[in-house]
N, C-alpha and C positions, 0 to 999 in steps of 0.2 A: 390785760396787763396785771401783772402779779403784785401779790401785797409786799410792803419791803421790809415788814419782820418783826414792826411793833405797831402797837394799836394808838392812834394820838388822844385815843379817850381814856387811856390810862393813868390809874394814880402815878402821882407827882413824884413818892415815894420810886415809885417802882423806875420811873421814866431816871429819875435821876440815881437807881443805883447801875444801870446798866447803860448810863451816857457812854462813860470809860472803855468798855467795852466794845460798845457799837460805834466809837469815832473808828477803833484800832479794828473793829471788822473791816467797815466801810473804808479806810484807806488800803484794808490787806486788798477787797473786793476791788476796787478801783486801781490798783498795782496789777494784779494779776490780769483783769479787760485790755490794760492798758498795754500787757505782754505780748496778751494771743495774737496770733496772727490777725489784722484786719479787725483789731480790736475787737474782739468776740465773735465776729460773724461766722459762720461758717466756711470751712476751708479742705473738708473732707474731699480726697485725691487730687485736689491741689499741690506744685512743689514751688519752690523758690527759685529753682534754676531753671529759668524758662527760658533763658539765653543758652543754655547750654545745647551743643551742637546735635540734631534729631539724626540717627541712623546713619546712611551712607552717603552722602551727598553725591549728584553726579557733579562731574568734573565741570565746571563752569569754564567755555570757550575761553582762549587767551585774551579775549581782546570782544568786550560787551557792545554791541553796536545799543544803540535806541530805538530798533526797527525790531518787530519781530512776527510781522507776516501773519497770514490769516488763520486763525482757531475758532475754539470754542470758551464759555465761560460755565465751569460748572452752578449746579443750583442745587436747590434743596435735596433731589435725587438723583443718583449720578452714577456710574459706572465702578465706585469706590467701594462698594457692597451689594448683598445680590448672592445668588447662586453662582458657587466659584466658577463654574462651567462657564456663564453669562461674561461673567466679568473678566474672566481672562479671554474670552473671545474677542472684548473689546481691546483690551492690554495689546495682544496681540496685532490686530490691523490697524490701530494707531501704530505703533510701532513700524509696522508695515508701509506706512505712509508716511514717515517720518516724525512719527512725534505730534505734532500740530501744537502749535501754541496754544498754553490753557491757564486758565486765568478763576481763581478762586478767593473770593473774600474775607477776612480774617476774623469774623462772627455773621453769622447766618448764613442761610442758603449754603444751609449743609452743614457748617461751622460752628461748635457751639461759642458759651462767653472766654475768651480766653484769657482773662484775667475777672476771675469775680470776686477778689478781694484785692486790692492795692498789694502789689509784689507778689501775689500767689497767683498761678497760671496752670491751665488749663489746655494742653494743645493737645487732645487727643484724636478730634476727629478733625484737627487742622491738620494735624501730620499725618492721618488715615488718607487725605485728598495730598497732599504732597507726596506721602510714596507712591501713591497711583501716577500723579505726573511722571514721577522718578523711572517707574518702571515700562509705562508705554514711551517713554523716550520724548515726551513731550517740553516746550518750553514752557519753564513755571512761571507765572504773573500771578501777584498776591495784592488784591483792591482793598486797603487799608479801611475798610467799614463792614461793620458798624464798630460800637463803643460800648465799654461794660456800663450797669446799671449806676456805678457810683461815680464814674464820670457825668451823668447828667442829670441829678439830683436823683436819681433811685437807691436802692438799698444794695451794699455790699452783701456776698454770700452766696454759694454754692446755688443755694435752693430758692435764690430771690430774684434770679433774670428773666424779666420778662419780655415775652416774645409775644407781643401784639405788633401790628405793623407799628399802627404810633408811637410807642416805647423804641422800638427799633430803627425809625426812622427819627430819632432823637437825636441832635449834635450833643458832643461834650459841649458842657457851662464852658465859659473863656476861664474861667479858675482853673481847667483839667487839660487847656490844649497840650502842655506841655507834657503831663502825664499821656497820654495820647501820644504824642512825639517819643516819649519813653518806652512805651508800649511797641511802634515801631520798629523804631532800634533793636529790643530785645526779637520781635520776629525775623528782623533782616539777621542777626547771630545765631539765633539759632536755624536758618536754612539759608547758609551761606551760599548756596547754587542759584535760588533766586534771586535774580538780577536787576527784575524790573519790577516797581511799584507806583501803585497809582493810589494818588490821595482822594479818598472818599467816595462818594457816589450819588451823584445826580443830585448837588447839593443837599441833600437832607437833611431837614431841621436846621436849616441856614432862611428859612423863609421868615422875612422882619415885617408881622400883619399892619404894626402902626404904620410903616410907610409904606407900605403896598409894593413891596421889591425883596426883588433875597438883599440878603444879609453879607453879601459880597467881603467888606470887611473882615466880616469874623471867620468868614471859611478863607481867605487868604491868609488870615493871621496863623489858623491852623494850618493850612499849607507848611507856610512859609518854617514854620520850628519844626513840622516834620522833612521836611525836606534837609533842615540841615540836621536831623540828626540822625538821617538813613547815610547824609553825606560822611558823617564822622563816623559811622560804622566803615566804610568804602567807600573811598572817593570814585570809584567806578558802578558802583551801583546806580542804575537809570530809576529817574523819577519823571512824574506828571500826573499835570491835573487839566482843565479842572473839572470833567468829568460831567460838563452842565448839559440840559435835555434841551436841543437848538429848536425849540416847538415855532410852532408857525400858524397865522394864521389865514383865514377865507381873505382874499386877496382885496374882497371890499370892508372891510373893517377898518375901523382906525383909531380905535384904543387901544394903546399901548402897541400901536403900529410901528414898526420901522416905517422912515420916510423913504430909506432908498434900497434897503433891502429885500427885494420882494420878487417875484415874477408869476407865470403862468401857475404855481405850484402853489403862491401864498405867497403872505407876505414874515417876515420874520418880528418874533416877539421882541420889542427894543428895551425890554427888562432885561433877558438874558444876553442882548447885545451888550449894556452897560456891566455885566457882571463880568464875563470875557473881559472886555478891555477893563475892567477894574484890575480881576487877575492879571491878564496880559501885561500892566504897568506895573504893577508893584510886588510881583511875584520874585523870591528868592533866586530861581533859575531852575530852568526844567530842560529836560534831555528830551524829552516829548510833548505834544500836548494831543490831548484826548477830551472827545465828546461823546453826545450819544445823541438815540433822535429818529424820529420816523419820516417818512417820504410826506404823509399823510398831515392834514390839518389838526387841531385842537378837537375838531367837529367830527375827525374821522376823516375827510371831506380827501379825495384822489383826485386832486385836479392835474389836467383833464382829465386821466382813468388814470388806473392803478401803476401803469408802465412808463407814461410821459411823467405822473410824478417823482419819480426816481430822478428827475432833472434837480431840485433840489436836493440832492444829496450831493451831486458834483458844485452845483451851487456852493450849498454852505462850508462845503472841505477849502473851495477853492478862497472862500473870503477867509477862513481859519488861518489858512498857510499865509497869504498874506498879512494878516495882522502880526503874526506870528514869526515873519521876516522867513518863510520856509522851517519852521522846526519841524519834524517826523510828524504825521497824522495817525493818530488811535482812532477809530469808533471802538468807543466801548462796548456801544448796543447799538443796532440798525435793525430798524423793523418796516415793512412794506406792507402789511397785510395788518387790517384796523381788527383789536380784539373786541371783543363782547364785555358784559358784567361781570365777567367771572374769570375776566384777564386770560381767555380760552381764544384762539386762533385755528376756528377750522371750518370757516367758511368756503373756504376753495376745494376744486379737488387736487390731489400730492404734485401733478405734472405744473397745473396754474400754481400753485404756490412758487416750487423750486423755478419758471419760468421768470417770477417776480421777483424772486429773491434774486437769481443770477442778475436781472436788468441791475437791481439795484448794490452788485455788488460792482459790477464795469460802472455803474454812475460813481460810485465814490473811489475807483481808480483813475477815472479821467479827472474828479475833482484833485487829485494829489494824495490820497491816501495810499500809505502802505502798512496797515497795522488793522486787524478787525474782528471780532469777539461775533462768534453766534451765540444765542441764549435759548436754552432750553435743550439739554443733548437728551434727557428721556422724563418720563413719566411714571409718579407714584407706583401702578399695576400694571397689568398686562392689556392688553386691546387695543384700538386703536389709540395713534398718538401722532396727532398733527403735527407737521413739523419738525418731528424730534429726530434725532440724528442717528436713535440706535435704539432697537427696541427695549421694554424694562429688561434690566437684568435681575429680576424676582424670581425667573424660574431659568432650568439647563437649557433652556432651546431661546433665551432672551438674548438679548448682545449682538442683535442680528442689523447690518449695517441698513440704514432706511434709505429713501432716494436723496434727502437733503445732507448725506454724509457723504455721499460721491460729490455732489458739487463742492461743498464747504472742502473735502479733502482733495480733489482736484486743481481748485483754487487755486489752495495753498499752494502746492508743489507746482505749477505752472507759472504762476505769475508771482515769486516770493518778492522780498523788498528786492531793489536793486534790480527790477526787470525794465529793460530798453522795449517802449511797448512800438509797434509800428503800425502805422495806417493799410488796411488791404482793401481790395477792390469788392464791392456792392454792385449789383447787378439792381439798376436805374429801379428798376418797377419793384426790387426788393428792398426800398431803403426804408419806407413807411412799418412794416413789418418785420423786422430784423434788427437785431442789438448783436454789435461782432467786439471782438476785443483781440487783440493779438500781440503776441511774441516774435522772437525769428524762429522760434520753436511751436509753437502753439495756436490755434485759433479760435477761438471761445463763438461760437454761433448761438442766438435764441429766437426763437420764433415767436413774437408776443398776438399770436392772433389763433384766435380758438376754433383754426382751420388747416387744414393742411397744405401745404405749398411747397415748392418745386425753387430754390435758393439757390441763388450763383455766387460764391463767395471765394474770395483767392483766386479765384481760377477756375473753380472747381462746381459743377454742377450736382444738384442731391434732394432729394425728398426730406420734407420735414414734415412729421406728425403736429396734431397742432398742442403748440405749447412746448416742442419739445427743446432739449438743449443737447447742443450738438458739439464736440469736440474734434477737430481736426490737426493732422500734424503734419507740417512743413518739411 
């Protein structure tokens, strides 16, 4: 810290010829702090008009449903930069595929602070991930977290957001919801084509250590003032929350057990039950609601294996919608395969994963879902990349479609909201091994056995490699 311009060991003489002086500095200096933007902090390529409307909007449908079928969610690296080759490879067959709904955060994972001084903002690399949506034709979804530094006691300015997880997973102080709601607002005007948002993310920094529960309160109070001030930007704009992780646990456990929600899969955590129906009662009003959440235990734990877990996921869609009187079903996130220390998922090999994933994408259509977010579309560099939907775009041969992008984008387009699913016929000795799903158009076949088999399905008799997933058409 700097010295402030006099010495208080100084003669008395001296102190008192230059009081006069140093009051009329010190009010000039405290005038002028008081002017700067964010009262002195730094504000360099910062503007004021952060509402003001970003590039070309696409033309937003006449008429916004609250469904919007299954995508992806961008993350820290994404298809939005890259080797132009790469990255318009990707542009291209999203495009090709309709777009796919895609859902991006309004700080982090990818996004920087966008507001790091009160009224001065920051949307560069938040409109760099909006014109990508814009241009592969995708539906835009914008998850309203995280929050700047000085919403939740850190330091205003350019050069002061910190990006540690724990910083980042920080709620606004209740002092800032409403700036938070302000902040909102000005995102929904300035990308008037985005239609849908979701408040916050996996409760974060809503967890209340003294009582041993999230903080349910305070993230509906947030909710609740952003919800109506995206409302008062357009009254058509969809909103929902509340975004909470439906974790579960080892089915003999019984703290903090639900008494009656449970099954072969786990039993559900009755902390996050009470925080739902806290939301669910005293929620402003939602066009959607949305969760997130793995097949898998707290433990990791796949009961019984990795594919009958997937029963929990039609499970907990199906208790949502009824709480919920039927509102739209979001997963934000759905995960079936238990990571490592280092949050990495590449235990399996590509055919057992996407075999797992497909289970668990029919489990949470037959629970009532039609709304669903994959996580992680690529990776930092080049080389292997579990999971990921499209290889890096860091080099001209990157952007090359992976085998979990054929499902995630066949998905889509087969079974969007609003699909009449119908029952087909299984072949008696195929029903233990086989996960079907179907259309009047479509018939979604998975083979969950690390063998290969010979499957009568529709009607129809055929060879399955093991693990494979099979698409047939009516």
């Amino acid at each position: 810290m700097g010295r402030h311009g006099w010495n208080s060991g100084a003669r008395r003489w001296r102190l008192t010829a230059l009081l006069g002086v140093g009051v009329a500095a010190l009010a000039l200096i405290v005038t002028l702090v008081n002017t700067l933007p964010g009262g002195g902090a730094d504000t360099a390529g910062t503007t004021r008009d952060g509402d003001k409307v970003h590039g070309t909007p696409a033309t937003p449908p006449g008429a916004t449903g609250p469904s919007v079928g299954w995508g992806f969610t961008h993350t820290q690296y994404s298809a939005d930069e890259g080797s132009a080759a790469a990255t318009e490879r990707v542009e291209d067959r999203l495009s090709q595929d309709a777009g796919m709904p895609q859902d991006q955060a309004v700080m982090g994972w990818g996004a920087d602070n966008p507001e790091p001084v009160k009224g001065r903002y920051d949307f560069g690399a938040l409109d760099r991930r909006v014109d990508f949506m814009r241009r592969s034709g995708g539906t835009p979804v914008i998850t309203l977290c995280c929050s700047p530094d000085w919403m939740k006691g850190g330091r205003a300015g350019v050069d002061n957001t910190d990006w540690s997880q724990a910083a980042l997973e920080t709620a606004p102080t209740p002092d800032h919801y409403q700036d938070y709601a302000d902040l909102a607002a000005t995102v929904a005007r300035r990308y008037p084509d985005v239609r849908h948002f979701v408040v916050w993310n996996e409760f974060k920094g809503f967890w209340n250590n003294a009582k041993g529960r999230w903080d349910y309160e305070g993230y509906t109070e947030l909710y609740n003032l952003v919800y109506k001030a995206l409302k008062a930007v357009d009254k058509n704009i969809m909103v929902g929350g509340p975004y909470l992780v439906m974790d579960s646990f080892d089915p003999r456990q019984t703290e903090n057990a639900s008494a009656t929600l449970k099954g072969a899969w786990g039993v559900m955590d009755q902390r996050v039950v009470d925080a739902f129906d806290y939301w669910n009662t005293h929620k402003a009003g939602a066009d959607f609601v949305v969760v997130d959440g793995s097949s898998y235990t707290n433990d990791d734990d796949m009961l019984p294996d990795e594919f009958a877990a997937t029963e929990k996921l039609t499970y907990v869609s199906e208790w949502v919608r009824r709480q919920t009187h039927d509102l739209p079903l979001w997963w934000a996130e759905y995960y079936v395969e238990p990571a490592d220390g280092q949050d990495r998922r590449d235990g399996w090999t590509e055919d057992h994963r996407v075999a797992v994933q497909a289970t668990g994408m029919i489990a949470l259509v037959r629970g009532g879902a039609d709304s669903g977010f994959y996580w992680n579309p690529e990776d930092e560099k080049g080389g292997d990349c579990a999971g990921c939907l499209w290889s890096t775009t860091d080099s001209g041969n990157g952007g090359q479609a992976l085998p979990m992008y054929d499902l995630v984008s066949r998905f889509g387009k087969a079974f969007p909201p609003g699909t009449r699913y119908e029952t087909v016929s299984v072949a008696r000795d195929d029903l233990p091994g086989v996960r079907v799903l179907a259309s009047d158009r479509t018939v979604l076949v998975v083979n969950t056995l690390d063998r290969a088999i010979s499957a009568q399905v529709d009607g129809k008799r055929f060879g399955m490699k093991p693990y494979e997933v099979k698409w047939l058409t009516r």
